[in-house]
Backbone as a ProteinNet text record, in pm:
[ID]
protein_1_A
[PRIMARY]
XXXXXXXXXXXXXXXXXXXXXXXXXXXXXXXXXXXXXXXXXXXXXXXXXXXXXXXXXXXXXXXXXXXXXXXXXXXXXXXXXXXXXXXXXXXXXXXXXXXXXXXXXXXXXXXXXXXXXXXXXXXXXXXXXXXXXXXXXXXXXXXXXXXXXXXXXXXXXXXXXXXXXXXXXXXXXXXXXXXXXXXXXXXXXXXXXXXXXXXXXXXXXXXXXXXXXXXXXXXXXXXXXXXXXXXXXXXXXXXXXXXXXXXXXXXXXXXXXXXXXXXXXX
[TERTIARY]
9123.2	9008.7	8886.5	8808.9	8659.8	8556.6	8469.2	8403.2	8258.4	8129.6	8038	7949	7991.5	7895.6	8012.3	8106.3	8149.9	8059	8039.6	7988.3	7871.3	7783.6	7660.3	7605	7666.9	7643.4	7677.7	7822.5	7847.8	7730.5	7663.9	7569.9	7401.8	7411.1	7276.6	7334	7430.2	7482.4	7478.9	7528.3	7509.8	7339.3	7268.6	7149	7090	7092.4	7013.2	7130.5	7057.8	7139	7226.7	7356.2	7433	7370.9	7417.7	7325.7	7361.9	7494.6	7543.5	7499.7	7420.8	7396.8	7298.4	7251.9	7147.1	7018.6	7047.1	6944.6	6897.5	7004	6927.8	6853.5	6900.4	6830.5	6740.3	6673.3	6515.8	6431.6	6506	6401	6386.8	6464.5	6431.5	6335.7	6374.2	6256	6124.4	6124.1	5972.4	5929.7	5992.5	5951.7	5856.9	5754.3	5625.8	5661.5	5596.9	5643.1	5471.4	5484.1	5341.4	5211.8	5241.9	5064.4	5051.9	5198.8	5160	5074.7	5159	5100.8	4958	4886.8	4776.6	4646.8	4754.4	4676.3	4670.1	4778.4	4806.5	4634.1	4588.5	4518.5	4379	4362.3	4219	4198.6	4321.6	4268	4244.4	4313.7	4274	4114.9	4044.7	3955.8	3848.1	3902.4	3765.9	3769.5	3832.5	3845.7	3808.9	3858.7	3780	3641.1	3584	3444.4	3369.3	3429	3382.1	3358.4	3465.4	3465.4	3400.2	3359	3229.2	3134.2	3082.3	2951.6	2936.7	3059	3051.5	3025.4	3100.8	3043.6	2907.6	2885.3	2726.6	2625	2700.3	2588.8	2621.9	2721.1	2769.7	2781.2	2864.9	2927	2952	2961.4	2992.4	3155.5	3194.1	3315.3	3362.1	3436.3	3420.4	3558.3	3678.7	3763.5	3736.6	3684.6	3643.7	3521.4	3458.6	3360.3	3422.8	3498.5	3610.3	3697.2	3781	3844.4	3736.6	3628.6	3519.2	3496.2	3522.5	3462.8	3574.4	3658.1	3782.6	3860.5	3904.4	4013.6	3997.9	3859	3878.6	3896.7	3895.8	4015.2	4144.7	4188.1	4304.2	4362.1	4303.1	4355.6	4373.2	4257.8	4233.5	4336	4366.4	4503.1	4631.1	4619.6	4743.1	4798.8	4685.4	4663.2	4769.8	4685.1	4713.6	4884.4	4897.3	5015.2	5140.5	5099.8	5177.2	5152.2	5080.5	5055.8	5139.8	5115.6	5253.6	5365.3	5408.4	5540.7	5611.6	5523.8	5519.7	5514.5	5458	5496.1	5575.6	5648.8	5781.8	5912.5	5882.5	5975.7	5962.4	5866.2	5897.5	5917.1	5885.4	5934.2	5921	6049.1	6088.4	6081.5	6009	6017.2	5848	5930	5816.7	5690.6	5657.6	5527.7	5438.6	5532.3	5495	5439.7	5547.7	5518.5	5387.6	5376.3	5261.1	5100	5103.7	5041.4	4979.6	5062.9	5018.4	4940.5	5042.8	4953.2	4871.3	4763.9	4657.2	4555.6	4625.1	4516.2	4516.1	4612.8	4591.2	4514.8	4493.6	4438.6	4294.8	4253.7	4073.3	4066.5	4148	4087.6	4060.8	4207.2	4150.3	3980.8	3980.5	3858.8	3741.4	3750.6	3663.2	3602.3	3702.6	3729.1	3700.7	3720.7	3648.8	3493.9	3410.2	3301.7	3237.3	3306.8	3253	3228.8	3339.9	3340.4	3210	3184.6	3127.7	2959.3	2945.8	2856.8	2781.2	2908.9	2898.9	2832.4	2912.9	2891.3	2785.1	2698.8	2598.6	2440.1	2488.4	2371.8	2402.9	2525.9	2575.4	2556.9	2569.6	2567.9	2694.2	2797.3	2843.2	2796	2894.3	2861.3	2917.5	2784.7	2810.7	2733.7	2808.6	2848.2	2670	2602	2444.9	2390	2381.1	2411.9	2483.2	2584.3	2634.9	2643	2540.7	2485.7	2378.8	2304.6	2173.8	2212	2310.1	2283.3	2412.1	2422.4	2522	2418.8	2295.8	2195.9	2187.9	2186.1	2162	2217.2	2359	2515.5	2410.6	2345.3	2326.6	2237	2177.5	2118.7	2203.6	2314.2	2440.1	2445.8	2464.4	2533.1	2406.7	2244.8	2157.4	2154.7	2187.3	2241.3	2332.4	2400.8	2552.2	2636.4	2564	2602.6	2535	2370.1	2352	2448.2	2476.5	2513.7	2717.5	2754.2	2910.8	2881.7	2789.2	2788.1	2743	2674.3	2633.4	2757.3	2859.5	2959	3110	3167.5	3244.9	3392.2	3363.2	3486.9	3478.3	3406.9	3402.6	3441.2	3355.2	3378.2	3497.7	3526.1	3719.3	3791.7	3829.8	3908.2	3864.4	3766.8	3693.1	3745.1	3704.2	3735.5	3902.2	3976.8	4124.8	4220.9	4160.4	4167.9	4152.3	4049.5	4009.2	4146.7	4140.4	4233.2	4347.9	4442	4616.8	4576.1	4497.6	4511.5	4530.4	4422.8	4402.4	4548.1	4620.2	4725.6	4855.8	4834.5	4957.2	4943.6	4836.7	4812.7	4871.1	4833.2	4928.8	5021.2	5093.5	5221.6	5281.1	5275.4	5335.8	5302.9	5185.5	5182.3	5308.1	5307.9	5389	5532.2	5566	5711.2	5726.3	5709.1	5719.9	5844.7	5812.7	5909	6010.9	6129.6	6224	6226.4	6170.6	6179.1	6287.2	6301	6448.4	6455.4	6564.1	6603.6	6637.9	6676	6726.1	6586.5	6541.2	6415.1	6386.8	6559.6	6510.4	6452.9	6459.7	6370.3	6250.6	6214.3	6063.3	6000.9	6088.3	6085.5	6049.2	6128.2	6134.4	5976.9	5938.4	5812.3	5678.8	5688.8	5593.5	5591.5	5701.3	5706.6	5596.1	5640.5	5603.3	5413	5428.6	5301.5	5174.8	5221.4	5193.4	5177.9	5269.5	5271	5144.2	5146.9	4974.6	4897.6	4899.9	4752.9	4705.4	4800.9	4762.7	4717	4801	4789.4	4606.2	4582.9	4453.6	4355.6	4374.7	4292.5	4294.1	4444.4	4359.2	4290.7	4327.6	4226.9	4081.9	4042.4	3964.6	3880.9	3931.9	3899.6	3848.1	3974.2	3970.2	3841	3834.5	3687.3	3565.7	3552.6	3398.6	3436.4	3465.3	3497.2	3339.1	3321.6	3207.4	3070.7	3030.8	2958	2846.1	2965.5	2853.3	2883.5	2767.9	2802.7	2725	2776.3	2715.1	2642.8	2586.5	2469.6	2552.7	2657.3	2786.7	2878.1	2865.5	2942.2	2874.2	2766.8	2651.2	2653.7	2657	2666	2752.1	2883.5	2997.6	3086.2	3092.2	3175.1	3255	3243.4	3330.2	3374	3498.4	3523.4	3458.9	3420.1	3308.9	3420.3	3565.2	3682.5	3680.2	3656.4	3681.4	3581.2	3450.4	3303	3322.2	3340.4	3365.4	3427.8	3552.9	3670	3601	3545.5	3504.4	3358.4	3255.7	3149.1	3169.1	3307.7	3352.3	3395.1	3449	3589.5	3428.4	3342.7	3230.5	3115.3	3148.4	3055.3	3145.9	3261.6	3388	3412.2	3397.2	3383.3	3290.3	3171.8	3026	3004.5	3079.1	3005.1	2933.8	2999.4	2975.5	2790.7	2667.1	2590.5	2523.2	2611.5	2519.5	2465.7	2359.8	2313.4	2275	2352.3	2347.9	2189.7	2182	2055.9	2050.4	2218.8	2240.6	2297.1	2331.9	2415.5	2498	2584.4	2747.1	2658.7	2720.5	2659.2	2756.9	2661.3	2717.5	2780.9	2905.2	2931.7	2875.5	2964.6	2861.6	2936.9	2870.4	2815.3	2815.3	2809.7	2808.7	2643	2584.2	2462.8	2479.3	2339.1	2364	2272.8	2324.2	2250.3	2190.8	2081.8	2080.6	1911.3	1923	1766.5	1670.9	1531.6	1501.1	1499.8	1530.5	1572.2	1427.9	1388.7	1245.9	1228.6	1136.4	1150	1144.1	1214.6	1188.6	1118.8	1067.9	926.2	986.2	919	900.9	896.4
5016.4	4990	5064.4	5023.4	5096.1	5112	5218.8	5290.7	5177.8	5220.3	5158.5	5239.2	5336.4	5438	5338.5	5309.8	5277	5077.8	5021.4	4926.4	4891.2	5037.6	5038.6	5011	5074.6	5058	4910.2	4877.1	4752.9	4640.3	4633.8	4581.9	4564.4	4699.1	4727	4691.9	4670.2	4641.8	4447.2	4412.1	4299	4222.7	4323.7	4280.5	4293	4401.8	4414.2	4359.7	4339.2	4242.1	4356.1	4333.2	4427.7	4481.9	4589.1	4671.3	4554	4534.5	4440	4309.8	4188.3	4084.5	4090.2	3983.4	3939.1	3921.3	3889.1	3870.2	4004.9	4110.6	4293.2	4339	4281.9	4336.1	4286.7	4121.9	4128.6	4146	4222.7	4295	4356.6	4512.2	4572.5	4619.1	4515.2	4513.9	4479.4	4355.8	4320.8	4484.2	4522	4611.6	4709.8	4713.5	4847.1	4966.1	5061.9	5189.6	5214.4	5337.7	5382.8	5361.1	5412.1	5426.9	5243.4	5160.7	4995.9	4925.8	4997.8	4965.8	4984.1	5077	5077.2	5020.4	4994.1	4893.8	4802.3	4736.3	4587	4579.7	4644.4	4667	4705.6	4763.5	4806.4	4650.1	4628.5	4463.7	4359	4378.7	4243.9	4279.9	4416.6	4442.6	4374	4399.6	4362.5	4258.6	4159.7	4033.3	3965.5	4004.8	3935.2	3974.7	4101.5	4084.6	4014.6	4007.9	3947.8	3803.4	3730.8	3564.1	3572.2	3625.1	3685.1	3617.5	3729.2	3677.3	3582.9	3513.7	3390.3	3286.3	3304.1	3178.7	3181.8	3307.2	3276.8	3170.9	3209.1	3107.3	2979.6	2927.4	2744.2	2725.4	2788	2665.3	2577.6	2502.2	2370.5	2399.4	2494.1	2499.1	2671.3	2683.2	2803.7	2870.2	2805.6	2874.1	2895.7	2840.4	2885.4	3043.6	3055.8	3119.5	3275.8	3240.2	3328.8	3366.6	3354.4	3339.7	3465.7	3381.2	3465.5	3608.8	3635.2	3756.4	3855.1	3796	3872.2	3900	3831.4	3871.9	4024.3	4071.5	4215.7	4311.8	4266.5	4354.7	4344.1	4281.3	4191.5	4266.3	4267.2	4379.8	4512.7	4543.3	4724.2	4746.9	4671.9	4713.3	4740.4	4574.1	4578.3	4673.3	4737	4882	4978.6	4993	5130.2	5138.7	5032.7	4983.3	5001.3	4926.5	4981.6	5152.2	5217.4	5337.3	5408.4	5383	5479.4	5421.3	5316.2	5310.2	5389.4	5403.3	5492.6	5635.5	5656.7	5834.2	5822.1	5697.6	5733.3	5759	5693.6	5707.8	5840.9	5876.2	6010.7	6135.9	6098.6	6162.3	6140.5	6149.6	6127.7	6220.5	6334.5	6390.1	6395.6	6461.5	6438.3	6471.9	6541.4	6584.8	6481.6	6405.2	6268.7	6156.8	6135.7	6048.1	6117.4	6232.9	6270.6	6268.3	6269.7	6252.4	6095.1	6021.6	5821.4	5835.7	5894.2	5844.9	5921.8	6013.3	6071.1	5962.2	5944	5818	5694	5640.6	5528.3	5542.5	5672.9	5709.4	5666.6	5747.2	5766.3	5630.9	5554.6	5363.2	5318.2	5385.2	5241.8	5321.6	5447.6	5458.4	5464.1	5412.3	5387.8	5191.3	5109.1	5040.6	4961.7	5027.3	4970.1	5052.8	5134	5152.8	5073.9	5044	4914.9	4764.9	4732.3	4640.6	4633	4714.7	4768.2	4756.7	4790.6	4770.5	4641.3	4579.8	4448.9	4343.3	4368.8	4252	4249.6	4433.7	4443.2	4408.1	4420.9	4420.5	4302.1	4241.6	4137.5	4229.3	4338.2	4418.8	4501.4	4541.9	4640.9	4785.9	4869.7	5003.8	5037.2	5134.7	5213.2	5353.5	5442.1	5585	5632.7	5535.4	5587	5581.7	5472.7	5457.5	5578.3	5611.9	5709.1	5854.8	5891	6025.7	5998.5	5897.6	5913.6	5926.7	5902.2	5890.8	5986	6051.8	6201.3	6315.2	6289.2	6413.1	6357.9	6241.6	6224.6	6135.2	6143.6	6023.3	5937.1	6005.1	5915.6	5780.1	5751	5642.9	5529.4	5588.4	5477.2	5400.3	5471.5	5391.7	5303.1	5318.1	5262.3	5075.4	5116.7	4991.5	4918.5	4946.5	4910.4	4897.6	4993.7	4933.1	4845.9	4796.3	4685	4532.3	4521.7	4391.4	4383.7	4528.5	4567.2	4526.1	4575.7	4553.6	4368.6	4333.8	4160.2	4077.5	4172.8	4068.8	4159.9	4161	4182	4127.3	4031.7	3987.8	4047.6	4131.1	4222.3	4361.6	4397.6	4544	4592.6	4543.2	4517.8	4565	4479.8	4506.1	4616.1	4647.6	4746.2	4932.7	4903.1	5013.7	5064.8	4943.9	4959.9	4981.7	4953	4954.9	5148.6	5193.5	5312.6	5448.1	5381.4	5424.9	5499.7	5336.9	5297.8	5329.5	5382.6	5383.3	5550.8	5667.3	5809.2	5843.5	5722.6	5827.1	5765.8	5660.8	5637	5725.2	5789.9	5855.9	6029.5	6068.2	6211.9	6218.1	6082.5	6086.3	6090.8	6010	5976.7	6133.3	6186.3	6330.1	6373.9	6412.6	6535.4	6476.8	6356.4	6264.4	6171.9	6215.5	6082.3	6033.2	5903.5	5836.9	5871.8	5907.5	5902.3	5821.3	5886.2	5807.1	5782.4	5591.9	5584	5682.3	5726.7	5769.6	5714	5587.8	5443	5407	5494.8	5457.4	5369.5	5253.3	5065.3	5030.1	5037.6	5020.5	4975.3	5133.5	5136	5076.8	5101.9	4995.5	4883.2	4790	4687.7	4621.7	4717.2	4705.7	4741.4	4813.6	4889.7	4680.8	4651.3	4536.8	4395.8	4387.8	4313	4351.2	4462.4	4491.5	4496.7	4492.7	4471.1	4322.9	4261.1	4040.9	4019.2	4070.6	4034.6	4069.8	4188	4280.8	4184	4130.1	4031.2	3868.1	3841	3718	3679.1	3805	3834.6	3847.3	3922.3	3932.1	3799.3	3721.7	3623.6	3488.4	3495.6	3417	3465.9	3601.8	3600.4	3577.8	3589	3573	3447.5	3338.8	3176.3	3180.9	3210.5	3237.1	3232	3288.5	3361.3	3249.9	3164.3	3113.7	3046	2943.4	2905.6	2986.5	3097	3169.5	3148.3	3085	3036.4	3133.6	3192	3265.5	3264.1	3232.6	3184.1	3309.2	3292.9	3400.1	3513	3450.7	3540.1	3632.2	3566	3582.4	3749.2	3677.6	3843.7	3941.1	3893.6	3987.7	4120.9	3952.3	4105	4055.1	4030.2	4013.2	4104.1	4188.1	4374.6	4406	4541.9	4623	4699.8	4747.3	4883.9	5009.3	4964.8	5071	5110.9	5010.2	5054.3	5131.8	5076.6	5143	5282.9	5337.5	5403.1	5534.9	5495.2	5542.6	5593.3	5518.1	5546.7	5638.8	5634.1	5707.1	5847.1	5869.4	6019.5	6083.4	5981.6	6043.7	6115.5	6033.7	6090.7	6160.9	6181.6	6318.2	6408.9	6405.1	6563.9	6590.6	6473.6	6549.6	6605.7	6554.2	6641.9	6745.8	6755.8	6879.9	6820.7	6887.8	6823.3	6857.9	6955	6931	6860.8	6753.9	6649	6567.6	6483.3	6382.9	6264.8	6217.2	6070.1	6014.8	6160.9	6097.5	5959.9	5922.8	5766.5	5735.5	5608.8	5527.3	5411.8	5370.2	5336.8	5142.3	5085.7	4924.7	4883.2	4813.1	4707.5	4604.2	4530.5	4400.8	4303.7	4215.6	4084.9	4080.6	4094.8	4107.2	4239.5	4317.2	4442.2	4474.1	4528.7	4551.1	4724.6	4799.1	4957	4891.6	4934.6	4951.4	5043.1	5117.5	5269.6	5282.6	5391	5438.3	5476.2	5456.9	5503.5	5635.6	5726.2	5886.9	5936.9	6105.5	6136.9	6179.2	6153.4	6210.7	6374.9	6401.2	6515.3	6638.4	6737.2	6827.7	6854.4	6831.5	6856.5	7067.8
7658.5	7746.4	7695.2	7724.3	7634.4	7698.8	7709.9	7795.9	7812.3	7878.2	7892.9	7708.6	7725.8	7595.4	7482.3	7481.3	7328.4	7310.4	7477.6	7421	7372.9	7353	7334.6	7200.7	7156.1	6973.7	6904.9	6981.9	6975.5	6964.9	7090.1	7100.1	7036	7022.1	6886.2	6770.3	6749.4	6610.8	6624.7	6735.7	6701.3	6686.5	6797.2	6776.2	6647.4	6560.8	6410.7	6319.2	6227.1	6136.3	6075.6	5996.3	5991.5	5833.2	5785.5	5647.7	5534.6	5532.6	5384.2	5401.7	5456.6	5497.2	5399.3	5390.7	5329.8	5400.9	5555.2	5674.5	5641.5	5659.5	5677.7	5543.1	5420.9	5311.8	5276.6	5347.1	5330.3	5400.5	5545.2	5632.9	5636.9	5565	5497.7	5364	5296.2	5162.8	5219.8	5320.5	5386.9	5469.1	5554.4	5632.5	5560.6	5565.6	5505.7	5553.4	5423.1	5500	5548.1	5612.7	5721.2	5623.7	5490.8	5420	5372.8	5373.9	5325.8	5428.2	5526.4	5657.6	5655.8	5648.9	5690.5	5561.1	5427	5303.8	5330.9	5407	5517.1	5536.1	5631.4	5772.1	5725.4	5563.8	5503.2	5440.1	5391.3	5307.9	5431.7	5506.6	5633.2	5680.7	5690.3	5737.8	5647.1	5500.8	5425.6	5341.4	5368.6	5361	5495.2	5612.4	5722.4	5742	5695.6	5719.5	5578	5452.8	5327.8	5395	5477.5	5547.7	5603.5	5683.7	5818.8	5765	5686	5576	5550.5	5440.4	5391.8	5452.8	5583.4	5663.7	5693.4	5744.5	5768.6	5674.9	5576.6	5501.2	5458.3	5524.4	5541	5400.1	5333.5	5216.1	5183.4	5078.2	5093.8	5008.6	4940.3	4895.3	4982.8	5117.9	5186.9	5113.8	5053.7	5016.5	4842.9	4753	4650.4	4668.4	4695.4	4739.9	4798.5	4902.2	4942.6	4805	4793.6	4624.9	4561.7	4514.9	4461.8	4470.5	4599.9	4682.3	4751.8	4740.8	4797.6	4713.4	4570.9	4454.6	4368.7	4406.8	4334.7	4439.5	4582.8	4685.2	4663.5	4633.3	4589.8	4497.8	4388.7	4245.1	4348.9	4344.4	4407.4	4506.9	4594.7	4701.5	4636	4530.1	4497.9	4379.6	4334.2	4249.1	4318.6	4423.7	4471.3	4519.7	4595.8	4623.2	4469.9	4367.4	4265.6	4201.8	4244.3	4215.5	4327	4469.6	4561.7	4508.7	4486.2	4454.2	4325.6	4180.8	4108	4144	4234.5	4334.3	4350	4424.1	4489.5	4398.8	4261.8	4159.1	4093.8	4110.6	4037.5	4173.9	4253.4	4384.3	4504.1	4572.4	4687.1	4818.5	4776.9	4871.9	4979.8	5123.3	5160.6	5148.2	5056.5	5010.5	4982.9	4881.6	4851.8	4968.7	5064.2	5166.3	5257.9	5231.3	5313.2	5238.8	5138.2	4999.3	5025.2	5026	4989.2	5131.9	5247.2	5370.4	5383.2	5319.7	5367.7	5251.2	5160	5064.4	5163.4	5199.1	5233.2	5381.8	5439	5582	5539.1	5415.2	5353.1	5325.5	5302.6	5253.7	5347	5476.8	5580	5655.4	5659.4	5703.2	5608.1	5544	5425.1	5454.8	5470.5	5503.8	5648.3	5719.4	5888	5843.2	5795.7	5794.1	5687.7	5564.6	5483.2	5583.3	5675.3	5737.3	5836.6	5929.3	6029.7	5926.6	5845.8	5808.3	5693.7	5646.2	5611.7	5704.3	5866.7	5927.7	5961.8	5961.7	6033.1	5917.6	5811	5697.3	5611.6	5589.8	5493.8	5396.4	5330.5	5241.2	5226.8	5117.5	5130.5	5154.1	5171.7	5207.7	5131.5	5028.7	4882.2	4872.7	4778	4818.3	4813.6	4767.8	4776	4900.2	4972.2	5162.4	5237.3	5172	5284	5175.1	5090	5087.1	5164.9	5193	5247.7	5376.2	5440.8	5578.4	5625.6	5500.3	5500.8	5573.9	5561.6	5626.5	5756.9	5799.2	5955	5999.7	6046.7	6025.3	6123.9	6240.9	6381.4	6289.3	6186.6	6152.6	6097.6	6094.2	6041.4	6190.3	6320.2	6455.5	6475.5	6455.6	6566.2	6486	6319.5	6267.8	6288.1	6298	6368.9	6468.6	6553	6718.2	6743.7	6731.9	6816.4	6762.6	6668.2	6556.6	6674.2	6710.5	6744.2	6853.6	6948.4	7120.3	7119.3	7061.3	7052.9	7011.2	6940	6890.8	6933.4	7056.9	7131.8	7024.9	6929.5	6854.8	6759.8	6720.7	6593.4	6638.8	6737.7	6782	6877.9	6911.2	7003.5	6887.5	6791.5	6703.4	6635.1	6627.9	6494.3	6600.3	6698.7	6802.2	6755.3	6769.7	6828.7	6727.7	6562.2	6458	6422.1	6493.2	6456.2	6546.8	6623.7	6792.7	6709.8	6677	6649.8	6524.1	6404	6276.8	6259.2	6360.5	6344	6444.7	6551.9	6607.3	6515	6441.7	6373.2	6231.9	6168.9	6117.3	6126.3	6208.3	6262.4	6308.8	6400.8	6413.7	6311.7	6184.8	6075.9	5984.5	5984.2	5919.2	5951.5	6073.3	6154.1	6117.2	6188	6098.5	6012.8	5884	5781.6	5803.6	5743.2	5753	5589.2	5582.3	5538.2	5381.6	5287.7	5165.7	5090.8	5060.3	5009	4870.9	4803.7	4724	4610.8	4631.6	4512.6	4425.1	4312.8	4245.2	4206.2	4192.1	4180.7	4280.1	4445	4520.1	4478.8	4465.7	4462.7	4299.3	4215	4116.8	4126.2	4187.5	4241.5	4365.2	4418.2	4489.8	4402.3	4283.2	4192	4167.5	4091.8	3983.2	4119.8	4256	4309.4	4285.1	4379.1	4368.2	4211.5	4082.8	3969.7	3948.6	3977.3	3977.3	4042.5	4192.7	4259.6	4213.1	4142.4	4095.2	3961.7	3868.3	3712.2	3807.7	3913.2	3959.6	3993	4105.9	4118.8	4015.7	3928.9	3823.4	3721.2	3709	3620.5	3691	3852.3	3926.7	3927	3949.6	3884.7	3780.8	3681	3571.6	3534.3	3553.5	3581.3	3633.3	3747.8	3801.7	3739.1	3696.4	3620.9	3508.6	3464.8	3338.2	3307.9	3385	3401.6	3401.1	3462.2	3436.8	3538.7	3700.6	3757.5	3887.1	3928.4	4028.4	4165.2	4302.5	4428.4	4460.1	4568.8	4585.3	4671.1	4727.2	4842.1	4707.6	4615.1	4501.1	4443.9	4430.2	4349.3	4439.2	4575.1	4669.3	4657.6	4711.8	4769.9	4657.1	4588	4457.4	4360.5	4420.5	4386.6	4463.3	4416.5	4575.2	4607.5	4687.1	4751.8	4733.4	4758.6	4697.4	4563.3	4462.6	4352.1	4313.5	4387.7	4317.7	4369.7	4486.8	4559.3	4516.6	4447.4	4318.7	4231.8	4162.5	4029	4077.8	4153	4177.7	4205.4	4297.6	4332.1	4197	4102.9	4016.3	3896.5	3900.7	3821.8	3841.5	3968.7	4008.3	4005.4	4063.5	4036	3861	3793	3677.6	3557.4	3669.7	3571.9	3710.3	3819.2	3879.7	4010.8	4127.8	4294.9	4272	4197	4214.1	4128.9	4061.7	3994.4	4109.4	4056.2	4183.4	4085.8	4040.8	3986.6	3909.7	3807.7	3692.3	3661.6	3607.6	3547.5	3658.2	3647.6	3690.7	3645.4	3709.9	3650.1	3611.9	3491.9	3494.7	3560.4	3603.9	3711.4	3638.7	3684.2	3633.8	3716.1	3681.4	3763.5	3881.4	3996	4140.3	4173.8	4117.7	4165.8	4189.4	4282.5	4333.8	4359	4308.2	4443.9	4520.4	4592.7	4757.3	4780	4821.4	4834	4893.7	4964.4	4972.1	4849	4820.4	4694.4	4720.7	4643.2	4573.8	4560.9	4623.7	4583.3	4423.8	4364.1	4222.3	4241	4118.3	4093.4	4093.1	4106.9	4046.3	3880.9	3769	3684.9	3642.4
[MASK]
++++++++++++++++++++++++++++++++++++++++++++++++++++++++++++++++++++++++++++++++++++++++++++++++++++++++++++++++++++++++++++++++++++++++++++++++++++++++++++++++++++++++++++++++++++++++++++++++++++++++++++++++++++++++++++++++++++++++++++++++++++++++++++++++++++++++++

């Protein structure tokens, strides 16, 4: 005869698929861990505000155009994504898991303020924009709240995004989640995440073949991540008081954005 506590497990067991099945081992492999999770949630942000834009300006081809403007988010996620999984192969411990999720914390908020300010300027948000408005943050909101409070379908999500991203963020500090140990795993997710990152890039590429580029295209036609990347990685290595004598060439759609700079005294 068998207790009410022995039929418990019973029952969770029949509910989740059992470990050796095939049902359990690709919901497992699908299942994200906390920092995929929130690369999920930086690429949905800036691809839905990249479409934002685009529509605004009535295309006559809206998914080519898109294509255009969204495939070098596309690489850059799927970068980084094969780069934690390469952490995870060379280590598993939690240092590591706490490590990816404080990077992938700085994208997604990197990310809802690129967005937040896309929808509000049709411009990305680039690291020359936010030194300038590093001396007086309050000139970032008076842009950007009125465009958030007028559009209740932008700013809902943009709020709730910020909420569930900083408490799933410290919950997950305080308890990471449990990194597998099997380095084919993460092998195996490095290799996925590497297929999207070439797939992306030679759609890109395909892309540009022609040499013809839409005006949404010149725009937002880069990542504001990658520029972003590369602008920090070259001021930390000439020195936090350089202030950007030169500047990085642009490829094609890449734009700065920026306040003009006072000259110098001689």
């Amino acid at each position: 005869m068998t207790s009410p506590m022995d039929e418990a497990p019973r029952r969770s067991a029949a509910v989740a698929p059992p470990a050796g099945t095939l049902a359990g081992t690709v919901l497992r492999a699908l299942r994200p861990r906390p920092e995929t999770a929130l690369l999920i949630f930086s690429l949905l942000w800036t691809l839905g505000a990249k479409l934002a834009v685009v529509m605004r300006g009535k295309p006559d081809n809206l998914a080519a155009e898109f294509l255009e403007v969204g495939l070098s988010d596309v690489i850059f996620f799927a970068a980084i994504a094969c780069l934690f999984a390469v952490v995870y192969i060379a280590s598993t411990r939690t240092l590591a898991a706490r490590a990816t999720l404080l990077v992938a914390s700085v994208i997604l908020a990197w990310s809802i303020m690129n967005a937040a300010w896309l929808i509000a300027t049709g411009v990305q948000l680039q690291p020359g924009v936010v030194r300038v408005l590093a001396y007086d943050p309050m000139e970032f909101w008076p842009v950007v709240s009125e465009h958030l409070v007028s559009n209740p379908l932008y700013a809902v999500p943009i709020v709730a995004t910020i909420i569930a991203g900083a408490a799933w963020f410290i919950w997950r500090l305080f308890r990471p989640v449990r990194v597998v140990t099997r380095r084919q795993h993460h092998a195996r997710r490095a290799a996925v995440a590497a297929a999207l990152l070439l797939a992306a890039a030679l759609g890109n590429w395909i892309g540009g073949l022609d040499g013809k580029v839409a005006y949404s295209g010149q725009m937002l036609g880069f990542s504001s991540h990658w520029y972003v990347f590369l602008h920090t990685t070259r001021i930390a290595s000439r020195g936090a008081d350089v202030v950007s004598p030169t500047r990085l060439l642009p490829r094609v759609g890449e734009r700065t954005v920026a306040m003009p700079e006072t000259p110098r005294a001689v």
